[in-house]
C-alpha positions as CSV (number, residue, x, y, z in Angstrom):
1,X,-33.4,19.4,-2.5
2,X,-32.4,16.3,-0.9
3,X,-29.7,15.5,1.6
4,X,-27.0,12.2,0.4
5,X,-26.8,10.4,3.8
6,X,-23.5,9.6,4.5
7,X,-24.4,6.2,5.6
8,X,-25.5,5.5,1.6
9,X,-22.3,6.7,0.3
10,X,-20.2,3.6,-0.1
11,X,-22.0,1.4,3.0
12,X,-22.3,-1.8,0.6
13,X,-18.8,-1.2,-0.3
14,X,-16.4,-1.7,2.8
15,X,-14.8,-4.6,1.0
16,X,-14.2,-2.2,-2.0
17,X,-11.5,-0.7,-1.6
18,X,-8.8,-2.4,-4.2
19,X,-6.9,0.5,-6.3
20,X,-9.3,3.2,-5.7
21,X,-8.7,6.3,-5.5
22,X,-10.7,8.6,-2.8
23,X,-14.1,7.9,-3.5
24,X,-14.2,5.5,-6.3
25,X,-16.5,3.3,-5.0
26,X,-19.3,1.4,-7.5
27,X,-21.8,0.4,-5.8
28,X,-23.3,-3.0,-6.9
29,X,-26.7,-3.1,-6.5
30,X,-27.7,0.0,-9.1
31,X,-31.2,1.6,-9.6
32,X,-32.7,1.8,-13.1
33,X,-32.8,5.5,-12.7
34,X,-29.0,6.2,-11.5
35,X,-27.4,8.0,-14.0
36,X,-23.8,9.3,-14.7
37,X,-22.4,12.7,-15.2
38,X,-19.4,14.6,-15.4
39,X,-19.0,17.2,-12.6
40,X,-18.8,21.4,-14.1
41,X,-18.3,24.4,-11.2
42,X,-19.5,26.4,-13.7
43,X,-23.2,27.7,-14.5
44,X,-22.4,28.6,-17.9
45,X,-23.2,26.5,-21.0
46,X,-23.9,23.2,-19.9
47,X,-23.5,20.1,-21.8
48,X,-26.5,17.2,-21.4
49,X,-24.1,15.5,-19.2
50,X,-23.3,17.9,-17.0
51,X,-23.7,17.9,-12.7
52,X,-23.0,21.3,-11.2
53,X,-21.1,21.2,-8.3
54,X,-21.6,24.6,-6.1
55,X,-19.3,24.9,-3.0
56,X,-21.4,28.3,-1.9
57,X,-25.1,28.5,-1.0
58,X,-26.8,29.3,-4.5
59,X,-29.2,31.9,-4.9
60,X,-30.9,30.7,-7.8
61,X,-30.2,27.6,-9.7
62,X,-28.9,27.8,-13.6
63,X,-31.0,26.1,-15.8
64,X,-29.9,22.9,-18.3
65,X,-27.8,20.6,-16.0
66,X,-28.5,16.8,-15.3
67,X,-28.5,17.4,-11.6
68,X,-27.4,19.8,-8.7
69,X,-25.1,18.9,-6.3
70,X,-25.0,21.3,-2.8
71,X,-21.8,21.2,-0.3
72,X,-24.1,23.1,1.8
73,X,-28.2,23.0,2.4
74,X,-29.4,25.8,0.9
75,X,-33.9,26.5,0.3
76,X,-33.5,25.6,-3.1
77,X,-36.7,23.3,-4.4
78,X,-36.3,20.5,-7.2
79,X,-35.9,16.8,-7.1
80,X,-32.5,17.0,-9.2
81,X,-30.9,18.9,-6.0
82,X,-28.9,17.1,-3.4
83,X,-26.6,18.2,-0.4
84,X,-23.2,16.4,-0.6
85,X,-22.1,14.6,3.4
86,X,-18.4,16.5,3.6
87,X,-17.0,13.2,2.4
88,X,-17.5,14.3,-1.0
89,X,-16.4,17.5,-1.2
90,X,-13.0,16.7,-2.7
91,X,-15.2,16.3,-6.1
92,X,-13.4,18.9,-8.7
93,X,-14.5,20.2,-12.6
94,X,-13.8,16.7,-14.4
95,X,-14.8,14.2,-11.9
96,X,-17.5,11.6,-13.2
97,X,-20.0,10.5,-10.6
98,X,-23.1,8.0,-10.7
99,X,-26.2,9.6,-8.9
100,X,-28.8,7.1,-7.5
101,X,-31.9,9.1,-7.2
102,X,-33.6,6.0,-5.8
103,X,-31.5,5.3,-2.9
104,X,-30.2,9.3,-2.4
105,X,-26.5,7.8,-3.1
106,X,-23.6,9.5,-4.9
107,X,-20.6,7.8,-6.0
108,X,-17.2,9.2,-7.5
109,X,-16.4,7.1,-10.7
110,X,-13.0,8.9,-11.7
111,X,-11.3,11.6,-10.4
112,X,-9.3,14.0,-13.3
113,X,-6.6,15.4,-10.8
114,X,-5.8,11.3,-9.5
115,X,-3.2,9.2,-10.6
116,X,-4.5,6.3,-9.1
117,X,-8.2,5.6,-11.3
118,X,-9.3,2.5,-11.0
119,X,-12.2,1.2,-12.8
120,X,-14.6,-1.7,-11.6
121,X,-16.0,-3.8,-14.5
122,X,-17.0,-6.6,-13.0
123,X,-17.0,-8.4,-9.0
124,X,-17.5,-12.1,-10.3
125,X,-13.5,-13.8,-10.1
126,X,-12.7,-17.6,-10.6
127,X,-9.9,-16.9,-7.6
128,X,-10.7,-16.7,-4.1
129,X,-8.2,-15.3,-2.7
130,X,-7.6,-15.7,1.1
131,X,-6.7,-11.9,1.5
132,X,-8.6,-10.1,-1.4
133,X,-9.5,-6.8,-0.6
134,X,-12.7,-6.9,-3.0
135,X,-14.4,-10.0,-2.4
136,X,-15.9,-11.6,-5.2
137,X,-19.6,-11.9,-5.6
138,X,-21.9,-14.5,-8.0
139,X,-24.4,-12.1,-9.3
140,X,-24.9,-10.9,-12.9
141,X,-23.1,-7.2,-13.2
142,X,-22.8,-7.0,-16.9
143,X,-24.3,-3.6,-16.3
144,X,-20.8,-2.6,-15.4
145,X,-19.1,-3.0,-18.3
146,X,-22.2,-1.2,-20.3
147,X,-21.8,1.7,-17.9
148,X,-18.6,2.2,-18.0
149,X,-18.2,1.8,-21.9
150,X,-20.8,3.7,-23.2
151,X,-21.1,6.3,-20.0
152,X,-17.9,6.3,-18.4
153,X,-15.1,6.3,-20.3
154,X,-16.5,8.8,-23.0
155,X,-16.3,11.6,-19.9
156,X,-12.8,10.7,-18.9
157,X,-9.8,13.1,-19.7
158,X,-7.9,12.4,-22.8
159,X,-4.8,13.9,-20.6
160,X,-5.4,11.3,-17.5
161,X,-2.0,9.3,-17.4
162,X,-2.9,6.0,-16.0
163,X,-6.6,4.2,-15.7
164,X,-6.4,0.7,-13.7
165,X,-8.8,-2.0,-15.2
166,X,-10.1,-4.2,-11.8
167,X,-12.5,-6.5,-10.3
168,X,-13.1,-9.6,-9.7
169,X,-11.2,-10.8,-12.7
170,X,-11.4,-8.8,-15.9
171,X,-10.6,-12.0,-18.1
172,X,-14.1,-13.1,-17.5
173,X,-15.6,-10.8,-19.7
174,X,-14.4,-12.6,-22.6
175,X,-14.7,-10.5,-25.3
176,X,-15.8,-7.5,-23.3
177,X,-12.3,-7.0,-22.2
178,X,-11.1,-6.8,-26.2
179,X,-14.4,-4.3,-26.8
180,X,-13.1,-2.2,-23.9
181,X,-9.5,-2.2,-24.4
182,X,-10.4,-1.1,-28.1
183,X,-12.2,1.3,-26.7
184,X,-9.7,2.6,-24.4
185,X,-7.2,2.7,-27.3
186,X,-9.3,5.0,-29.5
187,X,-11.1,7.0,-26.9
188,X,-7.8,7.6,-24.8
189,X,-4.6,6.9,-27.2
190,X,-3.0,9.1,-24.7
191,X,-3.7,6.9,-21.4
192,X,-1.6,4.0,-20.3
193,X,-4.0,0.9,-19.3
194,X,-3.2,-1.5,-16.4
195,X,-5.3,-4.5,-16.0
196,X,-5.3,-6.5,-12.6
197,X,-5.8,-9.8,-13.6
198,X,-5.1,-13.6,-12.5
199,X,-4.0,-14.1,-16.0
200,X,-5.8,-17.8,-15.4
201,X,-8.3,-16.4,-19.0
202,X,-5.5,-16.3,-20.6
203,X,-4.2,-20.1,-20.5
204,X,-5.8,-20.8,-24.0
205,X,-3.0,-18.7,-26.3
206,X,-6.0,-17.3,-28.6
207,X,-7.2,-15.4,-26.0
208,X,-3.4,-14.0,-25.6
209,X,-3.7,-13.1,-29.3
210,X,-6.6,-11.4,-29.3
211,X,-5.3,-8.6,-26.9
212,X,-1.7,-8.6,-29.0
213,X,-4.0,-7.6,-31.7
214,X,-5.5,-4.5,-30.2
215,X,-1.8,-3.0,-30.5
216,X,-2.9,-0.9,-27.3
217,X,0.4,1.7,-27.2
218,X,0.6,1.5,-23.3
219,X,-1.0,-1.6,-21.8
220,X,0.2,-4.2,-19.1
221,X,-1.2,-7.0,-17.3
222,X,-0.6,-6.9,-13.4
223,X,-0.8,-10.7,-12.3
224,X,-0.2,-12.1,-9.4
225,X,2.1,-15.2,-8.3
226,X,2.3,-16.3,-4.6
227,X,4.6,-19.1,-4.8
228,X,7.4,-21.0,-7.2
229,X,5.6,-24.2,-5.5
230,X,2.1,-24.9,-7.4
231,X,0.2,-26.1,-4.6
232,X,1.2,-23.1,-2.2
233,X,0.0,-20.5,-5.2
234,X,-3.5,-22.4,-5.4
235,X,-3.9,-22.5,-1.7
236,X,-3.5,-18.9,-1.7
237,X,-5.8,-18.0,-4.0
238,X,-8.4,-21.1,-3.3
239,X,-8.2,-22.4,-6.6
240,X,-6.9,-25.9,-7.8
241,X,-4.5,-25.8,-10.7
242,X,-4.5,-22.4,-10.7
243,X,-1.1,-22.1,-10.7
244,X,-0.4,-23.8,-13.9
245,X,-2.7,-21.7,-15.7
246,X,-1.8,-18.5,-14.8
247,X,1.9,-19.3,-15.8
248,X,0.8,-20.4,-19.2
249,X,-1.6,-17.0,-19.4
250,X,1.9,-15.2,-18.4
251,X,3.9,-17.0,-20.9
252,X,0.8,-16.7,-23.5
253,X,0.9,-13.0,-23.1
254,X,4.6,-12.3,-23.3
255,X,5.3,-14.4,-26.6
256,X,1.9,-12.5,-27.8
257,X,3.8,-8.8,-26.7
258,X,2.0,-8.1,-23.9
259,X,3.6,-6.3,-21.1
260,X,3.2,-8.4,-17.8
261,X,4.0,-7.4,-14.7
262,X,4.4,-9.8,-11.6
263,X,2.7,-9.1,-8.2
264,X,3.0,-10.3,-4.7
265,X,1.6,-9.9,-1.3
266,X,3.4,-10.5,1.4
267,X,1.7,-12.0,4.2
268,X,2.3,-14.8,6.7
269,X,0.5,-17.4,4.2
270,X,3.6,-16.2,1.7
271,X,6.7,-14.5,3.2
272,X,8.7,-17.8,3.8
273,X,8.5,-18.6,-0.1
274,X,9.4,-15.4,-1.1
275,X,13.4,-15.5,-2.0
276,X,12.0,-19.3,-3.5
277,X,9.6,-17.6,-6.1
278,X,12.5,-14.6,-6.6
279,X,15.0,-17.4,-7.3
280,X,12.3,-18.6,-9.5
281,X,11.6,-15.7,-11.5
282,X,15.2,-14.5,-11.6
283,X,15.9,-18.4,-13.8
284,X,12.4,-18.8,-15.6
285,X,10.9,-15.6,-15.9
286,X,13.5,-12.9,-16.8
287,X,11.2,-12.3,-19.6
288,X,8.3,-10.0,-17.4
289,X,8.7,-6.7,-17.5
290,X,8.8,-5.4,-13.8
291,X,7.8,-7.2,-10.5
292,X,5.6,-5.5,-7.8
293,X,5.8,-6.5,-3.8
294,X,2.8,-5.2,-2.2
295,X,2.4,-5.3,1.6
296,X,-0.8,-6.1,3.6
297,X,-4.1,-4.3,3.2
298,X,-6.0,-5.3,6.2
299,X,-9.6,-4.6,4.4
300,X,-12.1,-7.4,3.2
301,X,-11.0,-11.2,3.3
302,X,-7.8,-9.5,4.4
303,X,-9.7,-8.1,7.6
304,X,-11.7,-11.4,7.9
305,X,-8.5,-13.5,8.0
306,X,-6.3,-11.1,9.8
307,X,-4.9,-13.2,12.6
308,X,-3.9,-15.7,9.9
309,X,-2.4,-13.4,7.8
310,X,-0.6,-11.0,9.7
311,X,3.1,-10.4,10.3
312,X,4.9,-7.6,11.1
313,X,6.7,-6.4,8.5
314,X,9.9,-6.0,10.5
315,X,10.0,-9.8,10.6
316,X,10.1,-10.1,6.6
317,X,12.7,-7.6,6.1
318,X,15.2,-10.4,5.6
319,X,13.2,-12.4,2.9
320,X,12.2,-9.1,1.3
321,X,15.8,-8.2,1.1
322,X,17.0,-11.7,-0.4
323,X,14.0,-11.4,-3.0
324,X,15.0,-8.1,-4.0
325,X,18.2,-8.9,-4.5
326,X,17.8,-11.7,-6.6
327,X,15.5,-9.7,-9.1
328,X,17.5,-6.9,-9.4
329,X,20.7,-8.8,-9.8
330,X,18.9,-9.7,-12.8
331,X,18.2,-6.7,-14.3
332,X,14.7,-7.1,-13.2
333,X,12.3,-3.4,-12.4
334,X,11.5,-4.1,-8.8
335,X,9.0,-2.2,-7.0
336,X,8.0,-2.1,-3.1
337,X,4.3,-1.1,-2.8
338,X,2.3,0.0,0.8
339,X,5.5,-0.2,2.6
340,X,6.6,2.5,4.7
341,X,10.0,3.3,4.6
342,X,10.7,2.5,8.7
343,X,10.3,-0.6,8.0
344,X,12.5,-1.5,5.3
345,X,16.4,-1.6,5.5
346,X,17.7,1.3,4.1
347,X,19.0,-0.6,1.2
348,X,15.7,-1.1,-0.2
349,X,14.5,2.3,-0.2
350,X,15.4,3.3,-3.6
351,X,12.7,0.1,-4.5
352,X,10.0,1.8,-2.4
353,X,7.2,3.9,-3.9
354,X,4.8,6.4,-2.9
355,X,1.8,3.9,-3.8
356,X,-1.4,4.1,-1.4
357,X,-4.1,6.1,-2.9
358,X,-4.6,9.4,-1.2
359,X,-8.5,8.8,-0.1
360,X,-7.2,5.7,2.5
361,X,-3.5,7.0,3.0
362,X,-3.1,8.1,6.8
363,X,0.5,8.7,8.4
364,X,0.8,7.6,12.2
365,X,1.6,10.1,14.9
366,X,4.9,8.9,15.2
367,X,5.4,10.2,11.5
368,X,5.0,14.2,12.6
369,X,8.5,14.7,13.1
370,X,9.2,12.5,10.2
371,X,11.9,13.6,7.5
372,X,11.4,11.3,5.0
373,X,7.5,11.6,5.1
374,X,6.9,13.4,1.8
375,X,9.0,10.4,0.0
376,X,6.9,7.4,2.4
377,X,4.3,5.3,1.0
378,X,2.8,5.5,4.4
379,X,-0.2,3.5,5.8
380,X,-3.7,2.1,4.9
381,X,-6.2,3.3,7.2
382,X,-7.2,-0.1,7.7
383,X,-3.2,-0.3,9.5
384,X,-4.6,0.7,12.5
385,X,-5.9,-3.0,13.3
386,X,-2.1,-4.2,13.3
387,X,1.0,-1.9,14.0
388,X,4.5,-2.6,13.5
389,X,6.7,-2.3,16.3
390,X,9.0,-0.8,13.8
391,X,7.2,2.7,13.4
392,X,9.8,5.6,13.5
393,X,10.6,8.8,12.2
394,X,13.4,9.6,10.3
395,X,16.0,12.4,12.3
396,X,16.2,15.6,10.3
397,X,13.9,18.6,9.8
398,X,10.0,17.2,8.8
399,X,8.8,17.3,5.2
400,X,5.6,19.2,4.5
């Protein structure tokens, strides 16, 4: 039996923490002999991939499973046997989890009760973005993608709604990202795909026409667009001429079929521009299919830059409000993500939704007596380096 430190579980990964939901962190440096399973909380006929989970002290193990995993130490002997840190006791029947035998770590790879999966497949990007919350790194991960292909995905729930495709920058793969969305359309016909990408891969229209060809039922590309001026976009994400091609690999996409769907973060690098790029959108780009406004995460360059980048979102209700307006005066989907609903005018509540993942969701003391908490996005965990002078509760009796 051996203990899962809790300073292993996730400790390379404090940058990691894009779409995922509680305890979907990869980690990137991955032994030989880690291996992936799908969790059971049952002894009884196991398959080859199975990882028993038991939340009482066993008394004698069941044969035939790929590994034991203990909420509490019990005196039970075997080198397939580890104590989970409480952490990771959320894991349910369903869950897929990578065991690293090597380094005594344990990672949750998908969760089958979330709605917010999010699935790593590679942390190389050709953006640099000045707030990414996943920093990009140089070296080779193609193990990833083989993981998650041929391990991963076969052990996912054909009933999960929604799987999130991240990095890095997905388009890198090439024709890895056609091999897994093929794979994604056979394996889960059932399951809508959204793929965070900079669309920049996507400038060259074959590439475009390759992913129309898949004919996935229920696929979109999130990409993101910081400014309507070019050289404020590329400044953003640290990349010259960016700009121009990821509106080509938007327009390349749309005349292909592809769903696309717009995203911005508002920060102080970007909130000035914001009714510009709306204004933009609303002329050139009626085409997209929904726009998403994200506020802050204050994790990884996000963290690093903070002083830069922070503003309280109090002082961007007005350009939030103008942008808004123009989009949805054109018939435009609007969306408010990781925005609390104190600090947006009431008119844009109906905009707002509940969007931070539940693992790094927290709500403020101030939110207690809160009557609207049960319909609030709330805050990141990370919000604690930076808070609004704006935080409230809502007057009425408080939502469980």
């Amino acid at each position: 039996m051996r203990r899962v430190p809790s300073c292993l579980i996730g400790s390379e990964l404090d940058m990691h923490l894009k779409l995922y939901a509680r305890g979907l962190r990869p980690i990137s440096v991955v032994s030989p002999r880690s291996f992936v399973g799908r969790i059971s909380c049952s002894g009884n006929r196991p398959l080859p991939t199975d990882v028993l989970l038991l939340k009482d002290r066993p008394g004698e193990l069941p044969p035939g499973f790929r590994a034991y995993l203990l909420q509490e130490p019990a005196d039970v002997a075997g080198s397939d046997v580890y104590v989970l840190p409480p952490e990771l006791h959320y894991l349910a029947t369903g869950d897929v989890v990578r065991i690293d035998p090597q380094r005594l770590a344990v990672s949750a790879l998908y969760r089958r009760g979330s709605r917010s999966n999010a699935l790593l497949v590679t942390e190389q990007c050709d953006n640099y973005c000045v707030m990414c919350s996943q920093p990009p790194k140089e070296a080779d991960d193609s193990w990833m993608l083989k993981e998650l292909m041929t391990e991963v995905i076969p052990l996912i729930s054909p009933e999960t709604q929604e799987v999130v495709i991240t990095g890095g920058e997905p388009g890198l793969l090439g024709l890895g990202l056609i091999g897994l969305l093929e794979l994604l359309k056979h394996t889960l016909p059932r399951t809508a795909v959204h793929v965070l990408s900079n669309g920049r891969r996507f400038s060259g229209a074959d590439f475009a026409s390759r992913v129309a060809e898949i004919r996935h039922p229920d696929l979109m590309f999130g990409i993101p667009l910081y400014s309507d001026l070019p050289e404020e976009h590329d400044y953003v994400v640290q990349a010259r001429g960016a700009f121009d091609e990821t509106m080509r690999g938007i327009i390349h996409l749309k005349r292909s079929g592809v769903r696309v769907e717009i995203r911005f973060v508002v920060h102080a690098d970007t909130y000035q521009r914001l009714p510009n790029l709306a204004d933009f959108i609303a002329r050139n780009m009626v085409f997209v299919d929904q726009v998403a406004i994200m506020g802050l995460e204050p994790t990884g360059f996000a963290k690093t830059n903070l002083d830069a980048l922070w503003i309280d979102p109090m002082d961007y209700q007005t350009h939030l409000a103008a942008a808004v307006k123009s989009l949805s005066r054109v018939r435009l989907n609007v969306s408010l993500y990781n925005l609390p609903l104190c600090l947006l005018p009431p008119d844009l509540h109906q905009f707002a939704r509940k969007s931070i993942s539940d693992w790094k969701n927290v709500y403020f003391d101030e939110c207690r007596s809160c009557a609207r908490q049960g319909d609030c996005a709330g805050f990141f965990t990370s919000s604690a380096l930076r808070r609004s002078r704006g935080i409230t509760a809502f007057a009425g009796p408080a939502q469980e």
